[in-house]
C-alpha positions as CSV (number, residue, x, y, z in Angstrom):
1,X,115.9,128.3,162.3
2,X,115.1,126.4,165.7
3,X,117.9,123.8,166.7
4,X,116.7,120.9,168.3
5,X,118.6,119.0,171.0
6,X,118.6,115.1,171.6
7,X,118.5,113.6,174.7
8,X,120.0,110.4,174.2
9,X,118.8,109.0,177.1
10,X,115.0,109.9,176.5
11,X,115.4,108.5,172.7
12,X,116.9,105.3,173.6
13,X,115.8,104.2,176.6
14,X,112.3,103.1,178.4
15,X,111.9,105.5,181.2
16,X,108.6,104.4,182.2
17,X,109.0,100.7,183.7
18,X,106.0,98.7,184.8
19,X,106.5,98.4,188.0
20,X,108.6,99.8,190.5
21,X,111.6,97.9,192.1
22,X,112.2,98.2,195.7
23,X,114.8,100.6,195.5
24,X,112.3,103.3,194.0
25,X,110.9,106.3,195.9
26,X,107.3,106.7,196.1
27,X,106.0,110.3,195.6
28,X,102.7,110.8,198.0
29,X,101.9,113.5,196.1
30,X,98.7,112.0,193.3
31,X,99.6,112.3,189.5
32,X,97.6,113.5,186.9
33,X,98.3,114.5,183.2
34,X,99.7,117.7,183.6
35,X,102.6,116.4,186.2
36,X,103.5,113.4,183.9
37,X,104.2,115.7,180.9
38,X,106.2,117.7,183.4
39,X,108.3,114.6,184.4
40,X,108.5,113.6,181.2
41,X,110.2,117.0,179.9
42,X,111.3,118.1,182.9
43,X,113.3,114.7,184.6
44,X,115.8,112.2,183.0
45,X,115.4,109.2,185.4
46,X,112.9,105.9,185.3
47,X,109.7,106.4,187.0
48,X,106.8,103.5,187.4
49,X,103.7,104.6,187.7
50,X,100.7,102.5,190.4
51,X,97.3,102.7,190.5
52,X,95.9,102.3,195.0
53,X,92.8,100.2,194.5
54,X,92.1,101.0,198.1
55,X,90.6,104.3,197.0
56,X,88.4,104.3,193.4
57,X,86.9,107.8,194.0
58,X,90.7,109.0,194.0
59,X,91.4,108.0,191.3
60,X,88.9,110.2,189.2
61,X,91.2,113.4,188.0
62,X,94.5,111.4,188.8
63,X,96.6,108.2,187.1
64,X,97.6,107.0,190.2
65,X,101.2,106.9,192.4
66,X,104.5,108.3,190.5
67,X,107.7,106.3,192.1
68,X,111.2,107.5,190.9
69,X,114.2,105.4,191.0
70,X,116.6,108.7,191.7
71,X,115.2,110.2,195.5
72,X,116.4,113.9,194.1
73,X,113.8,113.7,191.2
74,X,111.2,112.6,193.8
75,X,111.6,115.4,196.3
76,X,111.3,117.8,192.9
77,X,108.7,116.3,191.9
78,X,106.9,116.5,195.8
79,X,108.3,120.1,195.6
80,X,106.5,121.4,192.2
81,X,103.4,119.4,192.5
82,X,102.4,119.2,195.9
């Protein structure tokens, strides 16, 4: 039988906010599908998530800018994905 763990945090909170605060570290690294499932299992802090409108073509295989509120998630995040 598998046991499943809870993360309380993931269950009851909103980790994805709307937009960042000031305080949050942009990642310059693009994001796409595949590395927001990875934050989402892989990270326990709030992330926002921006689209540049200076660039449309960019934008075709990506969801835009990831900014994390904790800088150590950020510079894994940079680390894995870049």
């Amino acid at each position: 039988m598998t046991e499943y763990e809870v993360d309380p945090v993931v269950w009851f909170s909103n980790r994805q906010v709307e937009y960042p605060p000031p305080h949050f570290i942009m990642a310059t690294t693009m994001l796409t599908e595949d590395s927001k499932q990875w934050v989402l299992n892989k990270l326990h802090g709030r992330f926002a998530v921006t689209m540049n409108t200076s660039d449309l073509f960019a934008f075709i295989d990506t969801l835009g800018n990831i900014s994390f509120e904790d800088p150590s998630e950020a510079t894994l995040y940079e680390l894995r994905w870049s």
